[in-house]
Backbone as JSON, one array per atom type, in Angstrom:
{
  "sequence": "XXXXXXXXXXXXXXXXXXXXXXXXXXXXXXXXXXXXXXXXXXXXXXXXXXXXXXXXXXXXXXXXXXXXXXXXXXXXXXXXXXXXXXXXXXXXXXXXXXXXXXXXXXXXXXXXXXXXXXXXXXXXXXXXXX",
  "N": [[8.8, -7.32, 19.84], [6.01, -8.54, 18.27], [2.96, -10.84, 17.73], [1.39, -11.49, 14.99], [-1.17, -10.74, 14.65], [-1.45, -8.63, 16.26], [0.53, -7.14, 14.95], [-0.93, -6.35, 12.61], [-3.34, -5.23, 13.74], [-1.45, -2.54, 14.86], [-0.6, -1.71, 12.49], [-3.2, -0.41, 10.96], [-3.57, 1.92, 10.56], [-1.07, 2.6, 9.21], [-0.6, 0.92, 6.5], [1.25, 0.78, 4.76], [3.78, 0.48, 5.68], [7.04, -1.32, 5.92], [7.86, -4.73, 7.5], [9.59, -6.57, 9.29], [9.93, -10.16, 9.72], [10.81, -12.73, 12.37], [11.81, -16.22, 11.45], [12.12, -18.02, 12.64], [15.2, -18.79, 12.2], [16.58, -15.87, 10.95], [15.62, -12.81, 10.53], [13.03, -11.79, 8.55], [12.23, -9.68, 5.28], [8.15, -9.0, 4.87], [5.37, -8.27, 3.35], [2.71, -6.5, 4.89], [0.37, -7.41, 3.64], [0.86, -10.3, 3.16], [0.75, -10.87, 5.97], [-2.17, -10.36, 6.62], [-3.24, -8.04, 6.33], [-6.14, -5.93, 5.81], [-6.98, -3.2, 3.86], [-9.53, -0.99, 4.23], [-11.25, 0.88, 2.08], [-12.63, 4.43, 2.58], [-13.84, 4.72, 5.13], [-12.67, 5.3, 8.38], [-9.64, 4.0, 9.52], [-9.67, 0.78, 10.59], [-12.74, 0.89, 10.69], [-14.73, -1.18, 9.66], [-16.57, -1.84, 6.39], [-19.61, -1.87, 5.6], [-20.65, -3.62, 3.66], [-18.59, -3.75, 2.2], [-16.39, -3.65, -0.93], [-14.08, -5.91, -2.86], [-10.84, -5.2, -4.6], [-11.23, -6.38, -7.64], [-8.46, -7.71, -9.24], [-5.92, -9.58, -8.5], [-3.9, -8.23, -7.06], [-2.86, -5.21, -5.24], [-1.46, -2.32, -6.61], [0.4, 0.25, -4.35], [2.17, 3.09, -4.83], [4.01, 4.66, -3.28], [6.1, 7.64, -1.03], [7.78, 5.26, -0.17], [8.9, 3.57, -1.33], [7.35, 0.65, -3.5], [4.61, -1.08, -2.9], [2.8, -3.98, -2.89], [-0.7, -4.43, -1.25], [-3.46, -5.28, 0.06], [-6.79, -4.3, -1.25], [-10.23, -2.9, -0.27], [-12.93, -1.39, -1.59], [-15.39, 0.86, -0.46], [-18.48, -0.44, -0.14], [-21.29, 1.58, 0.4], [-24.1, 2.81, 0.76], [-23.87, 5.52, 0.8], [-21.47, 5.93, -0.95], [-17.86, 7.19, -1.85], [-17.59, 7.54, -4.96], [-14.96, 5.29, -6.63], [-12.37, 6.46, -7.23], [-12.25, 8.56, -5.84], [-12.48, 7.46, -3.44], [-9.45, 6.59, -3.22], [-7.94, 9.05, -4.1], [-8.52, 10.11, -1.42], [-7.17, 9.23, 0.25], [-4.54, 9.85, -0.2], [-3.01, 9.03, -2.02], [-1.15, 9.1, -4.29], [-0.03, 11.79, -3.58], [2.59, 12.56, -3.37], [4.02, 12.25, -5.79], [2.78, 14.09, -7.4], [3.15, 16.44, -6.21], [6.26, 16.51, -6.89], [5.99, 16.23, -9.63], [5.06, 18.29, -10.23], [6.26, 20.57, -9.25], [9.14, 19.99, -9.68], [8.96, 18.66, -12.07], [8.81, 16.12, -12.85], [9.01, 13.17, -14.77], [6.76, 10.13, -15.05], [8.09, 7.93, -14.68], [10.55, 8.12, -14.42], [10.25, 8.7, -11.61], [8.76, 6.52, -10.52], [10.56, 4.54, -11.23], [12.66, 5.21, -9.24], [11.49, 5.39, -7.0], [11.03, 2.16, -7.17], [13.73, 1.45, -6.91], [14.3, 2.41, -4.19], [12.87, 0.8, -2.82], [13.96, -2.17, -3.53], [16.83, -1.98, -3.88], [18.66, -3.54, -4.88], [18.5, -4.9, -7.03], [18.18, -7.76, -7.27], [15.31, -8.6, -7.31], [12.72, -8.21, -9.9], [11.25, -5.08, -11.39], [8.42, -4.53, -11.05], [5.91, -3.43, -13.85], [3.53, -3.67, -14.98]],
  "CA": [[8.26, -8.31, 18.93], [4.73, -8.93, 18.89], [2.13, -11.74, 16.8], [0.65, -11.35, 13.89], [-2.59, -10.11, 15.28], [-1.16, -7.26, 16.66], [1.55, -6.21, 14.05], [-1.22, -6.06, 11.76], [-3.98, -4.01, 14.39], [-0.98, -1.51, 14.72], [-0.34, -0.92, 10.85], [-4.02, -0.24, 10.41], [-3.25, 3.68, 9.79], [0.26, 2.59, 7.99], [-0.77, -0.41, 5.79], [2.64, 0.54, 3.64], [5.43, -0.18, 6.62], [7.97, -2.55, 5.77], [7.51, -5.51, 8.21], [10.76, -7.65, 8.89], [9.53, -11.28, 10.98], [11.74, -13.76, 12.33], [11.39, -17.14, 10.65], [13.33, -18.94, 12.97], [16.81, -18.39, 12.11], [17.1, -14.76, 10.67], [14.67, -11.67, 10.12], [13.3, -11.44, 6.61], [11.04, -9.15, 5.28], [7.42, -9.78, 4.73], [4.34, -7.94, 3.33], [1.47, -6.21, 5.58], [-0.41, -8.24, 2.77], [0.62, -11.34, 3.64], [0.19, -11.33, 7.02], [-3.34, -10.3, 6.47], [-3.73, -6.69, 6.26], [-6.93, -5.35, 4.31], [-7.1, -1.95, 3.63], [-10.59, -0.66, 3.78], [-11.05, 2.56, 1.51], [-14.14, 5.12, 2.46], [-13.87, 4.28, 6.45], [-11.55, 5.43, 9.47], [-8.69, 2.97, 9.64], [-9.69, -0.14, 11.7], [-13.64, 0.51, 10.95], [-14.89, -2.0, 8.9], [-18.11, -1.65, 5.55], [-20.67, -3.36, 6.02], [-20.54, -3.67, 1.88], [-16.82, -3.95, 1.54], [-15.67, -4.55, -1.91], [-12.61, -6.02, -2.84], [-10.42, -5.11, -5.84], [-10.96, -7.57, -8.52], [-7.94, -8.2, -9.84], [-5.44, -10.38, -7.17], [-3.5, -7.7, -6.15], [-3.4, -3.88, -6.21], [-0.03, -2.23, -6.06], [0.72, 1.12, -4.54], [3.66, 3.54, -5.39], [4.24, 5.83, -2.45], [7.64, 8.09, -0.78], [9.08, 4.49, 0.97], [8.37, 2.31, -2.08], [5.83, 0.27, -3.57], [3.83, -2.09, -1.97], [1.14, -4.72, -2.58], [-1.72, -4.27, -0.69], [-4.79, -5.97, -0.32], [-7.85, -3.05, -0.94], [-11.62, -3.33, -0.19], [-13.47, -0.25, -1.58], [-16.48, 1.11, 0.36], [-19.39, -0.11, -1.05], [-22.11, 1.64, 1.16], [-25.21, 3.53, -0.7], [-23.23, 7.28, 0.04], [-20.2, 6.01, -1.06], [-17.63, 8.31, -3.58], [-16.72, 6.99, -6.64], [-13.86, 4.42, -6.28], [-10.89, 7.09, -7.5], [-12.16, 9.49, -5.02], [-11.61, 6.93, -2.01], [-8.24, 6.45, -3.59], [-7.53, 10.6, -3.59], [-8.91, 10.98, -0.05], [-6.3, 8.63, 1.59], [-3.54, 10.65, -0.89], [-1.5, 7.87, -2.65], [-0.91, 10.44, -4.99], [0.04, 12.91, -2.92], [4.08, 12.68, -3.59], [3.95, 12.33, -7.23], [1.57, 15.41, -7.58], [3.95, 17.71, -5.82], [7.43, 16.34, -7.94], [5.89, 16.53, -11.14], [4.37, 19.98, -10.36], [7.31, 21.59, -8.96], [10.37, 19.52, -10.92], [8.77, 18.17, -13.33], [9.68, 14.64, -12.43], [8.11, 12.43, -15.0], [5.96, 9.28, -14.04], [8.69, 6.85, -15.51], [11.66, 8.38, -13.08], [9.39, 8.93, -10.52], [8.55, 5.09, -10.45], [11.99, 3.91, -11.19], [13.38, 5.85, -8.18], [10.8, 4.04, -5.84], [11.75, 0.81, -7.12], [15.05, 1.45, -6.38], [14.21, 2.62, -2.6], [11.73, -0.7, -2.41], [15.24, -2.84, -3.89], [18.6, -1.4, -4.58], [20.28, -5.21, -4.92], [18.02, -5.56, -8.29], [17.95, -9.31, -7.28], [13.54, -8.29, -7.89], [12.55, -7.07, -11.14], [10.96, -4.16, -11.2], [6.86, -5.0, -11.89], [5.63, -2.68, -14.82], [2.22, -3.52, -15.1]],
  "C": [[6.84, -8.65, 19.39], [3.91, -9.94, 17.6], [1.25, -10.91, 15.84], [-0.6, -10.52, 13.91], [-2.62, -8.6, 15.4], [-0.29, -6.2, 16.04], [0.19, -5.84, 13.02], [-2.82, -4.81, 12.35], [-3.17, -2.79, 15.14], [-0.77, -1.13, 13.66], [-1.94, -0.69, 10.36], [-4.2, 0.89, 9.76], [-1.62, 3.9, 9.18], [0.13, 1.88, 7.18], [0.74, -0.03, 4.71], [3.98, 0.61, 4.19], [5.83, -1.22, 5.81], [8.0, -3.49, 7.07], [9.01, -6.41, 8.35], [10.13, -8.6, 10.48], [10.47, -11.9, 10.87], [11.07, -15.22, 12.04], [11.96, -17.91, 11.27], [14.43, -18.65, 13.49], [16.96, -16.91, 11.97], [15.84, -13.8, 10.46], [14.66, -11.66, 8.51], [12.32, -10.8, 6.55], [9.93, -9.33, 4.5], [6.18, -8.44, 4.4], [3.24, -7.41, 4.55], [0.43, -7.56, 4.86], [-0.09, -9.51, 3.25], [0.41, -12.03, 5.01], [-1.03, -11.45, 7.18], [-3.87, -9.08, 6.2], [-4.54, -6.48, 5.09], [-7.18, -4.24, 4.6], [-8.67, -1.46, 3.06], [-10.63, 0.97, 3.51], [-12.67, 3.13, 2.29], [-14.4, 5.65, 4.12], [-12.73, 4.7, 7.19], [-10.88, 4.18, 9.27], [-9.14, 2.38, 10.82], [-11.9, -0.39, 11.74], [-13.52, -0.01, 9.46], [-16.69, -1.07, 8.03], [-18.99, -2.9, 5.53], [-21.05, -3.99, 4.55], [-19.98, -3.22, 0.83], [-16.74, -4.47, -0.13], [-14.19, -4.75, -2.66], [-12.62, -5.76, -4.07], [-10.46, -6.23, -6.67], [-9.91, -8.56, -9.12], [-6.91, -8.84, -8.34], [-4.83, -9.29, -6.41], [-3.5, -5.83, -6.49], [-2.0, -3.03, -5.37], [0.19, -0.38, -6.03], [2.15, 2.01, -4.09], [3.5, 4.81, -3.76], [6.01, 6.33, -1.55], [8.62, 6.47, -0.2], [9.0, 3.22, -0.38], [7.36, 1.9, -3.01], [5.77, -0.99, -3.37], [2.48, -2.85, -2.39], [0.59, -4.74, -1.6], [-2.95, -5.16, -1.14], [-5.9, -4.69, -0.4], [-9.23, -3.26, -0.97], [-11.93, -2.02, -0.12], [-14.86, 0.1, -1.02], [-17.76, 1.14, -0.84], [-21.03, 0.27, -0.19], [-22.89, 2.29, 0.13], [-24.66, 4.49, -0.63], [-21.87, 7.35, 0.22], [-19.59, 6.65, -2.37], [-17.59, 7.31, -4.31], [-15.08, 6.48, -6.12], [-12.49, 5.45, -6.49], [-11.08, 7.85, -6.45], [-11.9, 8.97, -3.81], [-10.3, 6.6, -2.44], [-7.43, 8.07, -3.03], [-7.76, 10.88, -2.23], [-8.03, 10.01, 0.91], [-4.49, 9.5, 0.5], [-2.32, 9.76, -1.16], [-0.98, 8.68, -3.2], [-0.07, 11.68, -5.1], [1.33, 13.72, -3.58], [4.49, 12.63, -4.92], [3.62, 13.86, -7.76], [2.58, 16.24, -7.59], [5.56, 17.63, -6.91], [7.04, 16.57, -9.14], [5.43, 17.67, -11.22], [5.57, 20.63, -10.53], [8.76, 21.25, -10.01], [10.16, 19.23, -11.48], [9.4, 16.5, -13.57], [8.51, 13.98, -13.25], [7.63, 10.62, -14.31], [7.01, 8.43, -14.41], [10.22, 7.18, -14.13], [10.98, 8.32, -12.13], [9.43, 6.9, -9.9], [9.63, 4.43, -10.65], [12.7, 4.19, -9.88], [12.75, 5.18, -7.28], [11.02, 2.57, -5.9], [12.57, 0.48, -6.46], [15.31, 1.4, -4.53], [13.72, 1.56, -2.04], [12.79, -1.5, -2.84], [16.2, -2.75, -4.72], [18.99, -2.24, -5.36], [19.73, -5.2, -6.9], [18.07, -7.44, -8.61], [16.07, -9.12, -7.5], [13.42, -7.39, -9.21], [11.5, -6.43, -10.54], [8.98, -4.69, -11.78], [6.48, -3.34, -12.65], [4.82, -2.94, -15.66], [1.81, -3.24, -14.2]]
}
């Protein structure tokens, strides 16, 4: 068990672990995001832009093999930075989708239902679908 500080300067090259803290009484589980984790796109994990910008809208939610996960994201805004989708493709959210719908033909609708499911079986959380 270690503080906040440090759970979140070891997930700097996982930002989409599942986190379970104790609260006290029992272990519950808890966001990278809300502990603090920001995910800077463009940059090695852990270096910071010197003209970071954050996603506009509050939160920015991605679908990958363990789930999906809110994230906080700050896109690299330096002068020879890519184009915002291309720091998206070069950390490979993508990646696992790509290959199922190539090879099986797994559309985006199963695909995304099935991660739900892996992110909460109980269906006590609806499913977000925006």
């Amino acid at each position: 068990m270690v503080c906040q500080t440090c759970v979140i300067c070891r997930h700097l090259s996982n930002p989409l672990h599942h986190i379970d803290m104790w609260n006290g009484k029992f272990f519950e589980s808890v966001t990278l995001k809300t502990l603090g984790l920001r995910v800077q796109l463009g940059h090695m994990p852990g270096e910071c832009c010197y003209n970071a910008q954050p996603v506009s809208c509050n939160e920015f939610t991605v679908i990958d093999a363990h789930g999906i996960h809110n994230v906080t994201v700050d896109f690299c805004g330096c002068e020879m930075a890519e184009i915002r989708y291309k720091q998206l493709l070069r950390v490979c959210i993508l990646e696992l989708f790509h290959l199922l719908s190539f090879k099986l033909k797994v559309s985006a609708y199963k695909f995304y239902h099935s991660l739900a499911r892996q992110s909460d079986n109980t269906g006590t959380s609806p499913i977000k679908v925006q």
